[in-house]
RONUVEX-843042 format. One record per residue: residue in three letters; x, y, z of N, C-alpha, C, O in turn. Coordinates in steps of 0.02 Angstrom, whole numbers, plus 50000, padded with zeros to 5 digits. Layout:
! residues N
ALAXYZXYZXYZXYZ ...
//
This chain:
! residues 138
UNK512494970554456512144966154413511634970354372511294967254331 UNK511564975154377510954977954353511214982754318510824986754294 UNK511914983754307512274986754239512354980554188512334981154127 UNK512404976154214512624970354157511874969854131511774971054071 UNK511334968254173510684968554137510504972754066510264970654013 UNK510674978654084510594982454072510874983554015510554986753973 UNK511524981054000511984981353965511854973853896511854972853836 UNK511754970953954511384964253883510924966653860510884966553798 UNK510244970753910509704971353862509934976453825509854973953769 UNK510164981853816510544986653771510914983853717511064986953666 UNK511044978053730511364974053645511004970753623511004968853564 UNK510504968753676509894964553640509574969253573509534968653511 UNK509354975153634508974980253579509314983153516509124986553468 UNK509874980653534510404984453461510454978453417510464979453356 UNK510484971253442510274968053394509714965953345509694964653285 UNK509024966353424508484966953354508464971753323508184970953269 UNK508734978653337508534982753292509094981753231508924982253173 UNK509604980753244510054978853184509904973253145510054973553085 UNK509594967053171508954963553124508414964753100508194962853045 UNK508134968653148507474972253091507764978153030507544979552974 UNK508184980053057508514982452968508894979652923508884981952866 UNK509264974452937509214968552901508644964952855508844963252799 UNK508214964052865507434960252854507334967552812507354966752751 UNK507234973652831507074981152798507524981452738507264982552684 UNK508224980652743508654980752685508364977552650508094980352602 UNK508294968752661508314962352604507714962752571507684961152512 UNK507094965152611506524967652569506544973152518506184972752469 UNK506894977652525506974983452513507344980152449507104982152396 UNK507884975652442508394975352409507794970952354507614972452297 UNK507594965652396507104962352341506724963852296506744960752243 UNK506104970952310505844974252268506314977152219506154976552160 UNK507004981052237507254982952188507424977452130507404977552068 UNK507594972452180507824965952122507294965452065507414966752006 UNK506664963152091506004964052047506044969952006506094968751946 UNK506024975752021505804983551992506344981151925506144980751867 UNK507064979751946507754978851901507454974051858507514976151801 UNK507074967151861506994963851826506454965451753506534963751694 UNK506014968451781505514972251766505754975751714505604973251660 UNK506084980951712506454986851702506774983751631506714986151574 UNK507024979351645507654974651600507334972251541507434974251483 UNK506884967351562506084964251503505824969551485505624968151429 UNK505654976651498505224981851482505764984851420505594986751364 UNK506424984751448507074987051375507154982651321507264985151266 UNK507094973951330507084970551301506684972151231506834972251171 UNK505984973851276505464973651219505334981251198504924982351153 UNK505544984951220505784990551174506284989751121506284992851068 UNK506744985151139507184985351091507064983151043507274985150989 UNK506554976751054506184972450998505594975250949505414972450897 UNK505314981850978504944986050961505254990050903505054990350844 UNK505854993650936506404996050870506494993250818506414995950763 UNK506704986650827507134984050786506474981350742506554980450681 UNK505784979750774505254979050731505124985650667505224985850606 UNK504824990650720504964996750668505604998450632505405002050588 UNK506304997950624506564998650553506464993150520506664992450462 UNK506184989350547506024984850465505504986550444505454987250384 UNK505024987750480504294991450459504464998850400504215000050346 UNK504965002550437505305006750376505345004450333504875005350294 UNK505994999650308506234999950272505624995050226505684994750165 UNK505154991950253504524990050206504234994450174503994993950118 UNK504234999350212503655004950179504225009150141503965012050093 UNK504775010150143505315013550088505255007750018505325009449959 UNK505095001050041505324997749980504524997649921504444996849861 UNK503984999249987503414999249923503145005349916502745005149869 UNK503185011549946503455018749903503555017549846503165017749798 UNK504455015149850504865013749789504425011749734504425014849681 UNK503975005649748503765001249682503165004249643503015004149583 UNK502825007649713502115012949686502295017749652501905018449605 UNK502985024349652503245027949619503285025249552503035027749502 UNK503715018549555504045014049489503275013449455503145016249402 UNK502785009449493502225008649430501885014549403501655014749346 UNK501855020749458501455027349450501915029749379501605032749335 UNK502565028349370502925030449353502685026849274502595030449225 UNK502635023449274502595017449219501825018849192501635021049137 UNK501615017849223500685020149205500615027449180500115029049148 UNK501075031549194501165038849167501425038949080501205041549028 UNK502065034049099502205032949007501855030248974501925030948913 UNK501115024649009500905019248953500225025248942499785024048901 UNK500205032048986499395034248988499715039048905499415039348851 UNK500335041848921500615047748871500875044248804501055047448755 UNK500865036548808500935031948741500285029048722500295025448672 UNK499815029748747499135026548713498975035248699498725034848643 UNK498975039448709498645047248696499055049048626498835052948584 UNK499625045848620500045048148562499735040848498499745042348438 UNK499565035748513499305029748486498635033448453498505034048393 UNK498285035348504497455039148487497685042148424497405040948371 UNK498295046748434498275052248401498285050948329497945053148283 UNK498795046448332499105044548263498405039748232498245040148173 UNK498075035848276497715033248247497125037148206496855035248154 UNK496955044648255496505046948220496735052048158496305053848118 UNK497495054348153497685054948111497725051248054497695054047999 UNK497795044748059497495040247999496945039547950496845038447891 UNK496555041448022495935041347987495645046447967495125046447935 UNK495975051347986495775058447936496115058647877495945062047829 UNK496775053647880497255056247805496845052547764496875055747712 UNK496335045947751496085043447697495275047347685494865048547729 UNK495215048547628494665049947627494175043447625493675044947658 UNK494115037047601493945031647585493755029647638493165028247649 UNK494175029347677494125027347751493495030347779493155026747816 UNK493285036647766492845041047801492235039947763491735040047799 UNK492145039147713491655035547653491615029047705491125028747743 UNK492075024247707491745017847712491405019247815490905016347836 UNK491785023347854491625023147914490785027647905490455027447957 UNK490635029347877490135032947875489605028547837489025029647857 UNK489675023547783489465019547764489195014147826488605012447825 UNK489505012247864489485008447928489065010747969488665007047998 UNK489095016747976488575020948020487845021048020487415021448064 UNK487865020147933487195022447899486805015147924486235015247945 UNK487185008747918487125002047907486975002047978486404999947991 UNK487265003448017486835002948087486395006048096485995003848137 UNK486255012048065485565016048100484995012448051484425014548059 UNK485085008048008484655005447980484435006247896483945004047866 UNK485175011047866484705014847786484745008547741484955003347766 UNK484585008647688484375004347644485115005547600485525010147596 UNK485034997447564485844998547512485785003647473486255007547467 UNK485385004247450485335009247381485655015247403486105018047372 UNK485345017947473485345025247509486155025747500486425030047465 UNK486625018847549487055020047577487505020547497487855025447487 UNK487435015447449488045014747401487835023647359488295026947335 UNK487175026047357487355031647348487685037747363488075041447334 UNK487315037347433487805043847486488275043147482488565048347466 UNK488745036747493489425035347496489755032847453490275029647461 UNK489385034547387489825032147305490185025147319490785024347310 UNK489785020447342490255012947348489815008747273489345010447238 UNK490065005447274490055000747197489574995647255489584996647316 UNK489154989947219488734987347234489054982147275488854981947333 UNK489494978047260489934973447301490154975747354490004972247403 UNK490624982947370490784984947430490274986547474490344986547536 UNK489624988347439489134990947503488644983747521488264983447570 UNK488724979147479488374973247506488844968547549488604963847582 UNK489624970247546489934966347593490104971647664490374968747711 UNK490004976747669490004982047730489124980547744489034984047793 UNK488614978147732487994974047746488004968447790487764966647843 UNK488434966347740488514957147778488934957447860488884954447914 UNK489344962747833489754962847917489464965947956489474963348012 UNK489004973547952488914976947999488154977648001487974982648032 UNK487714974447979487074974447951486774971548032486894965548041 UNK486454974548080486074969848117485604964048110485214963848062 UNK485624958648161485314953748108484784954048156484264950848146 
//
């Protein structure tokens, strides 16, 4: 009788211990389950992270693009008003009249008297009393 004892408690002990690693596995297995779940949501939102940043690219490729396009545009309108200047002040060097009456204007703002200006600037009495009326401070 005291082999059979012996012999039950020997399967006893092989069973709890084959249940306590049981219980050791399923815990064991559970955290991994968690860690896996974890793991899974953590790729998710990486992925969502990616797929955020190429659009974030391709935003910042598309307004590059438009800042080049206006830099680009503001370059022709700076090198078409400099050629505008030009011609304009070429104008006004080709008349001599022009430079008579702009200088006439000048005089009229700093204050000279008609007589001064229709002399200095050989204008007839009508042209220097109507370059008066317009530019004459009141």
């Amino acid at each position: 009788m005291n082999e059979l004892t012996t012999s039950m408690l020997i399967g006893a002990g092989v069973i709890l211990l084959l249940a306590v690693a049981v219980v050791i596995l399923w815990l064991r297995l559970t955290r991994l389950h968690a860690s896996h779940e974890r793991l899974l949501a953590q790729l998710a939102h990486a992925d969502q992270g990616q797929d955020q940043t190429q659009i974030l690219r391709a935003e910042i490729a598309e307004v590059r693009t438009a800042v080049e396009n206006i830099a680009n545009h503001v370059q022709h309108l700076q090198g078409r008003t400099e050629e505008l200047a030009q011609q304009q002040h070429s104008f006004k060097d080709a008349d001599p009249q022009a430079k008579l009456y702009s200088r006439a204007v000048k005089m009229i703002e700093l204050g000279a008297p008609l007589d001064e200006v229709m002399r200095e600037c050989e204008l007839p009495l009508a042209e220097a009393e109507l370059l008066f009326s317009l530019h004459q401070k009141n």
